[in-house]
C-alpha positions in Angstrom: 0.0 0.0 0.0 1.0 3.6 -0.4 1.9 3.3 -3.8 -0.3 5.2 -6.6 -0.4 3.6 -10.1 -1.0 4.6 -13.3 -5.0 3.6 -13.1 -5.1 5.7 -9.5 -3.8 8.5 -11.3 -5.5 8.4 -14.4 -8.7 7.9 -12.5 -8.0 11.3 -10.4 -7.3 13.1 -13.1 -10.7 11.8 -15.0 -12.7 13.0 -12.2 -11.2 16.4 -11.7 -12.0 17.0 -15.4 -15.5 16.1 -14.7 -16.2 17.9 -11.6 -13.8 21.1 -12.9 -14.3 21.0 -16.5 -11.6 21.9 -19.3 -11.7 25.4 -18.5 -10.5 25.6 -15.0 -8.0 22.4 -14.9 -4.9 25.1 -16.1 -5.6 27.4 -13.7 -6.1 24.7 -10.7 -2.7 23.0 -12.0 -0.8 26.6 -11.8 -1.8 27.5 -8.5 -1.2 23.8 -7.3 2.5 24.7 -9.0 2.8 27.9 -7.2 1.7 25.9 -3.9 4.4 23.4 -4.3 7.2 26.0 -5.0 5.7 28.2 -2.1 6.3 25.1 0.4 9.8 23.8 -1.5 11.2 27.9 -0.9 9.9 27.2 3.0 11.1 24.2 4.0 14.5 25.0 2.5 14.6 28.3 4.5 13.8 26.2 7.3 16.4 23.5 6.8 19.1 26.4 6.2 18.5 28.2 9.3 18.4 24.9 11.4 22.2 23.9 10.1 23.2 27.3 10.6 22.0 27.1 14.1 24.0 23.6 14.6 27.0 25.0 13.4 26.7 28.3 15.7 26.6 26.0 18.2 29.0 23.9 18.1 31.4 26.3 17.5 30.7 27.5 21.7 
């Protein structure tokens, strides 16, 4: 379990263009985009300042 095939996938994707229609799947998929990046930038700011903190202190 916890894997997602092609079928899951393709299956997802079938019933967002049903319930969203043609129109709106670009603009859901850009702001999903925008999401992801938003969270990648974070976490990495995040994970920077925490080494930077571990090096501070081992430096004391």
């Amino acid at each position: 379990m916890g894997r997602i095939g092609f079928q899951e996938i393709l299956l997802v994707f079938g019933l967002a263009l049903l319930i969203f229609g043609p129109s709106k799947l670009p603009e859901i998929g850009k702001s999903m985009g925008k999401g992801i990046r938003e969270f990648k930038t974070a976490t990495k700011e995040i994970t920077d300042s925490v080494s930077l903190d571990e090096g501070s202190s081992d430096k004391k």
